[in-house]
C-alpha positions in Angstrom: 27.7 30.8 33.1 27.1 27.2 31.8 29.6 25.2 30.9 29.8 24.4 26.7 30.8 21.2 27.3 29.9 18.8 30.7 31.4 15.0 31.6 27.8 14.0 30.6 28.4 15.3 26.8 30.5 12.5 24.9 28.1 10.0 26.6 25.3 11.4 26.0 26.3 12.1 22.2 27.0 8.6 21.9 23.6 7.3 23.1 22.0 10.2 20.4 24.2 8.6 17.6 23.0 5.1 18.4 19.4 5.9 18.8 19.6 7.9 15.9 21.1 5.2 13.8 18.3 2.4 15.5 15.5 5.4 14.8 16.5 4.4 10.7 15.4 0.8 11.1 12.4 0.0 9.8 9.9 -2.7 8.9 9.8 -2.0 5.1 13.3 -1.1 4.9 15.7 -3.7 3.1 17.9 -5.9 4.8 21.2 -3.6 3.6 19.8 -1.1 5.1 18.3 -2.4 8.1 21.9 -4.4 8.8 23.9 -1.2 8.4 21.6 0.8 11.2 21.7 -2.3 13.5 25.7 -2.3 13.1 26.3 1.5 13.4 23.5 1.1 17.0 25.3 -1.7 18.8 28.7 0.0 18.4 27.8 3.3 19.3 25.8 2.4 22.2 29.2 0.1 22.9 30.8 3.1 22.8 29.3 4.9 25.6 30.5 3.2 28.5 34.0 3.5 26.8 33.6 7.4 26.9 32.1 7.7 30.4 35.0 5.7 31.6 37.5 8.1 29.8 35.7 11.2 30.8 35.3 10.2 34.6 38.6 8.6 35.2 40.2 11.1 37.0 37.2 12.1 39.4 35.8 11.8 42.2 32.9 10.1 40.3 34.2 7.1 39.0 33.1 5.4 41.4 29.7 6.2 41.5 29.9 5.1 37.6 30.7 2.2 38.4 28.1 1.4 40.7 25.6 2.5 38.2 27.0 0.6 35.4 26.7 -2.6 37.8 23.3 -1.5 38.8 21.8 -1.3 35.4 24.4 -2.6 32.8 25.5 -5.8 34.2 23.3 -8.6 32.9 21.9 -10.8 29.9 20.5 -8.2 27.8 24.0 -6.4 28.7 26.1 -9.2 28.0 24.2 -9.5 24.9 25.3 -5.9 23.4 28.4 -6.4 24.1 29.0 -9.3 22.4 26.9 -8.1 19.1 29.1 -4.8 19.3 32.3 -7.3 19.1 30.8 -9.6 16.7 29.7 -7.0 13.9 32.9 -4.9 14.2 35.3 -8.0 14.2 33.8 -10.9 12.6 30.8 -9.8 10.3 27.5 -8.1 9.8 24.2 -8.8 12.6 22.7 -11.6 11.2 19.1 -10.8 10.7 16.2 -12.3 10.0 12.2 -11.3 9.8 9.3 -12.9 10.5 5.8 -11.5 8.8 2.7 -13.1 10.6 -0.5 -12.2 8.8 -3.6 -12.5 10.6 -7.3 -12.3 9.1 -10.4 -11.4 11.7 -14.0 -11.8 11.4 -17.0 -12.1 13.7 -16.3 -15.9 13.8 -12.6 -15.7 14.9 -8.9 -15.0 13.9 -6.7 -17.1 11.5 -3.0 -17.1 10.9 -1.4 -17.8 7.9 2.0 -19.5 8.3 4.6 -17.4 9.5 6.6 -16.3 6.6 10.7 -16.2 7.0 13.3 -13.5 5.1 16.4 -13.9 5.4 19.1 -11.1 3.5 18.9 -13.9 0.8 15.7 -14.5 0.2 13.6 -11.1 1.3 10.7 -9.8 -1.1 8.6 -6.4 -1.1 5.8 -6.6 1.3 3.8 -5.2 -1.5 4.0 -8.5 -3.6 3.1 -10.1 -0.2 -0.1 -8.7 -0.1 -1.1 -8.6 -4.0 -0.9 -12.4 -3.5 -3.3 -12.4 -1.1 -6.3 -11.0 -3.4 -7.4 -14.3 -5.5 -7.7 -16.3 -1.9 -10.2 -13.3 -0.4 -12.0 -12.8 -4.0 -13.1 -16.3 -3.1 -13.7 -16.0 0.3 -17.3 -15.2 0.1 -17.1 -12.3 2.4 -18.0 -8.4 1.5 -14.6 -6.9 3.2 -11.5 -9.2 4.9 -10.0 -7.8 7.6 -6.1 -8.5 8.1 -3.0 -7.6 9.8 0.5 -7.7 9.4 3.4 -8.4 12.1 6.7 -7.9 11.7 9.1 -9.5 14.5 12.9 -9.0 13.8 15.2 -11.9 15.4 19.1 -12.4 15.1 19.1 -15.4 12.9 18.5 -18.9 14.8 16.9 -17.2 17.7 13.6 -16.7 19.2 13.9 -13.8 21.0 12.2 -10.8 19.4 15.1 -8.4 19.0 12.6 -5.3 19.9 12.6 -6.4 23.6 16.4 -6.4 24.4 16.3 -3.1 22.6 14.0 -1.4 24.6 15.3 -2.8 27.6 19.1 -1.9 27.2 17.6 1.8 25.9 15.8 2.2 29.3 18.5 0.6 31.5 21.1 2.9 30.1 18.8 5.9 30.4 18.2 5.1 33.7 22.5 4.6 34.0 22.6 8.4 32.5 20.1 9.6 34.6 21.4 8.6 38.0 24.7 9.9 36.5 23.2 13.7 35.6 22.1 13.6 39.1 25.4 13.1 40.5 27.3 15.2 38.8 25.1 18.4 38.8 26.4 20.2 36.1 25.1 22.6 33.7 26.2 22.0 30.1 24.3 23.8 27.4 25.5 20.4 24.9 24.4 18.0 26.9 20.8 20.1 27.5 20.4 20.1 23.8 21.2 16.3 22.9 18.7 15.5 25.8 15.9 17.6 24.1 17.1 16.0 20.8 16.3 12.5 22.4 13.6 12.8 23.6 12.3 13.7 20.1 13.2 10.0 18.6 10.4 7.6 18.6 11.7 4.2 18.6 11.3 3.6 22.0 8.9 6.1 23.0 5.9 5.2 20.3 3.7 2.1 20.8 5.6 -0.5 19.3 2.7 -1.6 17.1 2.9 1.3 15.2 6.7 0.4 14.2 6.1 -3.4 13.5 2.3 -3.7 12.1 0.1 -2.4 9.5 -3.5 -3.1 9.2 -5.6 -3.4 6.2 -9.1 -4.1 4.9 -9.4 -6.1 1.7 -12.4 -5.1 -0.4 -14.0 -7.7 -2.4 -16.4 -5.8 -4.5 -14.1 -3.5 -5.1 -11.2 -5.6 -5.8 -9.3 -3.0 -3.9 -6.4 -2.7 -0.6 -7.0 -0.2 1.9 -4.4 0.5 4.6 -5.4 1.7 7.8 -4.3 5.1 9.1 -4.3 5.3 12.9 -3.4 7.4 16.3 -2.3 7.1 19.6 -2.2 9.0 23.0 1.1 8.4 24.8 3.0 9.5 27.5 6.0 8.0 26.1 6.7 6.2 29.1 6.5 1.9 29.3 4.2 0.4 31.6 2.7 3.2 32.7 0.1 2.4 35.5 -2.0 4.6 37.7 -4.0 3.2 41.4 -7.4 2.4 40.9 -7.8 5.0 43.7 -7.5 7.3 41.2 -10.9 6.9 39.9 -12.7 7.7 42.8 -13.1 11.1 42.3 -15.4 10.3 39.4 -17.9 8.2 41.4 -16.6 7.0 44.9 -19.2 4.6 45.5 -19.7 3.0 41.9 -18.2 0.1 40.7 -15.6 0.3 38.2 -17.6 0.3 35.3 -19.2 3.4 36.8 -16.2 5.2 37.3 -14.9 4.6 33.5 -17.9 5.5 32.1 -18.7 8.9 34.2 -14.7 9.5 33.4 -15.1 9.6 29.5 -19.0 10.9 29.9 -17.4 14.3 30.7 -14.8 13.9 28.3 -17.1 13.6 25.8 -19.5 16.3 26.8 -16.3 18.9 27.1 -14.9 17.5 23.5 -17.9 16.2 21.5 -15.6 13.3 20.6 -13.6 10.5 22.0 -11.4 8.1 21.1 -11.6 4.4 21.6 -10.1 3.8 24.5 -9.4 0.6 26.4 -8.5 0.2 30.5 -7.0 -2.8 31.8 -6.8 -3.6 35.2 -4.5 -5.7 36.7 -4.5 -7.9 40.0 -2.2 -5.1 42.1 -5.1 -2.6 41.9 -3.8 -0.8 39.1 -4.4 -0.1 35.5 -3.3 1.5 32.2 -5.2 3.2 29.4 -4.6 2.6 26.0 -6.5 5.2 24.0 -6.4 5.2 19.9 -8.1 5.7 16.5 -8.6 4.1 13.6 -10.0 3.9 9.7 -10.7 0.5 9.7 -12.0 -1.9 12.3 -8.9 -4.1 11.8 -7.0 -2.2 14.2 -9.4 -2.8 17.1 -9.6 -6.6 16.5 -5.7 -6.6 16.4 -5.2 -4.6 19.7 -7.8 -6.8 21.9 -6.0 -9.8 20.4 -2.9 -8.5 21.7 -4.4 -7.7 25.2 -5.7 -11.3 25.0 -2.3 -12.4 25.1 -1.3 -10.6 27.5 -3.7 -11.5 30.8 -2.1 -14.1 31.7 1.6 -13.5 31.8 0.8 -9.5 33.5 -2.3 -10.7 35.4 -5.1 -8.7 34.1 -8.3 -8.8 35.8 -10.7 -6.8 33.9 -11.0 -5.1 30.8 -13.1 -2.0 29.7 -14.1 -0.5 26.3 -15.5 2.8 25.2 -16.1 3.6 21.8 -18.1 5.8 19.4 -20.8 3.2 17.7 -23.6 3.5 14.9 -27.0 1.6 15.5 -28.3 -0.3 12.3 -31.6 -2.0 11.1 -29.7 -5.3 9.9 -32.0 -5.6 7.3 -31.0 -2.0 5.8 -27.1 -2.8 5.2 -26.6 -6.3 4.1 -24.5 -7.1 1.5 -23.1 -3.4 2.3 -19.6 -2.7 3.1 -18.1 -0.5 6.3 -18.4 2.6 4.3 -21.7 2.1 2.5 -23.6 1.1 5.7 -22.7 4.8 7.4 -25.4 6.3 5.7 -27.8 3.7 7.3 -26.6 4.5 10.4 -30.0 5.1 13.2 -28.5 5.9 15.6 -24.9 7.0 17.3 -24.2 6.1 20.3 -21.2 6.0 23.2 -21.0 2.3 24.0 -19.3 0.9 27.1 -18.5 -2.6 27.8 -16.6 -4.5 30.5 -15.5 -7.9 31.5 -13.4 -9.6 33.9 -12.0 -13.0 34.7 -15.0 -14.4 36.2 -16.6 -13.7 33.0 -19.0 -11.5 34.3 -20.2 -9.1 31.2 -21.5 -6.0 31.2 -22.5 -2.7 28.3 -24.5 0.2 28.2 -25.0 2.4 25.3 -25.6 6.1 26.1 -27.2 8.3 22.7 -24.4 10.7 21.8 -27.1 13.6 21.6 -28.2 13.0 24.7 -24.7 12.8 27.0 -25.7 16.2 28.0 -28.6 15.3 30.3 -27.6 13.7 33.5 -31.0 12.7 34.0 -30.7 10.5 31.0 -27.1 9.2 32.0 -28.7 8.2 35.9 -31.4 6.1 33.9 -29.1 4.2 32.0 -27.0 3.8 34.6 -29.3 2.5 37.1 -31.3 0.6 34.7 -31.4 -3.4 35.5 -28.4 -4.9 34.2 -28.9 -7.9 32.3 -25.7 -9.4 30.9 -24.9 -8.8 27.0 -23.1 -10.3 24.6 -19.8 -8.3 23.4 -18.8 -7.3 20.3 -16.9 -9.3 18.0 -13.4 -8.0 18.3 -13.7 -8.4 22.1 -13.7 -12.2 22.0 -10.4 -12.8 22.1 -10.0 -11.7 25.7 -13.4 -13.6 27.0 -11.7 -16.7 25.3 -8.6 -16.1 27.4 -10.6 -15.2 30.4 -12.5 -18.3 29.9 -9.5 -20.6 29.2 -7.8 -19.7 32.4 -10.8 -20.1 34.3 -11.0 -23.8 33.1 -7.1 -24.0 34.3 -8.1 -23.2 37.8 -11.3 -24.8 38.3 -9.2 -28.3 37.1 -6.7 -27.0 39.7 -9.1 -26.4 42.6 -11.0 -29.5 42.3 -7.8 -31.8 41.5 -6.6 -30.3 45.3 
């Protein structure tokens, strides 16, 4: 018969309260609020160290808590909760601050507004934010203006995005109760429960773009704001990456292009629909997929900006695109907006496009309504390549690919 109640349970109690308390902090929340949930996380996730060591000390086990708690607590981030823990229950509440960076994307490039600073004396609605935004785009001369909002959350004076040491002290004390569960072997119907019960919270399971950003499309003959809505596929897991040996089963011969296309060919003939979906590869032979929809194109000039920030510092190689396009006559929707040229559309097709940091750039398009014949699919495939422009919201990452090819011709030639 299980136990009702293991060593594990006060611990793991402790972690659900402060995950549950962090799982209330939100971007649009006010700073009262937010404050409160960052107060009630940092001392019950204090607090469950304090209750492992009062439920192990007189085992055989403390030991091996000890080890773990060296192994995964002991360190900057570490140091860091502790210290906020004794600061916001002794001196006074988590000084916070928030950062809103809006960004506005066209075919041309991206621009950044200055970063806009809130503090718990000065914050506004967000809403008023972007209401003050309209007179600028009414005279922007364009049909539709495409823009994003950040938010980054520091501790006041500090440049550290707050977000990071969260998810890293969440994992590192996972990984702490984890090693412990294992050691200790027990059943506990409790502890079962408030382990189902954490992996229900999304704060540090969901993309974190979908906590701290919002996308929106700005309609000028309208005069109206459209948020976007959008989805993601996640295995709740960070950093997920798979061995490009992985993909060989789809084509073992073809290049890499040819393997991510014949992958999400058969996707789309067993669904009849995909969603956009991006692989990056990085210089260790693996990669990650990052698959998502959206209402508004915003979202997928935000996501490859992101990437584009990212090459350098995880060294990507290569990046790939699949997504569901229309084909227009130009002449048919000017002056239209996203929504009025659908009914234009010519064609639809699946269009796939790759580049790497070489800059070497390649696309096909395949006609949806003809994915079915693998005749058609060979001829595309094995048609003569000629190198193509990308789309717009893919420029961000050849600009990055071309910047740090610049770096290391400057470096070679300087040796």
């Amino acid at each position: 018969m299980k136990n009702s109640r293991g060593l594990l349970y006060p611990a793991l109690h402790k972690f659900y309260s402060a995950l549950s308390s962090l799982e209330k902090f939100e971007k649009g929340s006010n700073f009262f609020d937010n404050i409160s949930h960052l107060d009630n996380f940092f001392s019950e996730y204090r607090n469950i160290t304090f209750v492992l060591q009062k439920s192990l000390a007189k085992t055989e086990f403390r030991s091996v808590y000890e080890k773990l708690r060296d192994k995964y607590l002991i360190n900057d981030v570490g140091k860091w909760f502790v210290g906020k823990r004794n600061s916001t229950i002794k001196e006074q509440p988590f000084d916070l601050e928030k950062r809103i960076v809006i960004r506005i994307y066209s075919s041309k490039g991206i621009y950044s507004l200055p970063d806009l600073i809130f503090t718990i004396e000065n914050d506004v609605d967000f809403s008023s934010i972007v209401e003050s935004l309209r007179d600028s785009f009414l005279n922007s001369g364009q049909i539709e203006v495409f823009f994003s909002a950040e938010f980054i959350f520091y501790e006041r004076g500090q440049t550290k995005d707050l977000y990071d040491n969260f998810i890293f002290g969440i994992t590192q004390m996972k990984h702490l109760l984890s090693g412990l569960k294992k050691e200790l072997n027990e059943d506990c119907v409790l502890s079962e429960e408030l382990e189902r019960r954490i992996d229900k919270l999304n704060f540090y399971q969901v993309p974190k773009d979908f906590l701290f950003a919002d996308d929106y499309v700005f309609n000028c003959k309208h005069e109206n704001f459209e948020k976007a809505s959008r989805i993601a596929l996640t295995s709740g897991l960070k950093n997920h990456r798979f061995p490009i040996e992985n993909l060989d089963k789809y084509s073992p011969d073809g290049d890499i292009l040819r393997k991510f296309e014949i992958m999400h060919l058969v996707i789309f003939q067993m669904q009849k629909k995909l969603l956009p979906t991006c692989m990056i590869i990085y210089s260790d032979n693996t990669f990650e997929l990052d698959s998502f929809g959206f209402s508004i194109k915003t979202t997928v000039y935000r996501k490859f900006n992101e990437i584009a920030k990212r090459i350098e510092k995880d060294n990507i190689v290569n990046i790939l695109f699949v997504t569901e396009m229309y084909t227009y006559d130009f002449n048919d929707i000017q002056n239209l907006d996203s929504q009025e040229r659908i009914k234009h559309a010519r064609n639809e097709i699946l269009a796939f496009y790759a580049i790497d940091n070489q800059l070497s750039v390649k696309s096909h398009g395949f006609e949806t309504k003809k994915v079915n014949d693998w005749k058609y699919i060979a001829s595309i495939m094995s048609a003569n390549s000629i190198e193509q422009e990308l789309p717009a919201f893919m420029n961000p990452v050849k600009l990055e690919f071309d910047r740090l090819l610049q770096v290391e011709n400057i470096t070679n030639n300087a040796t």
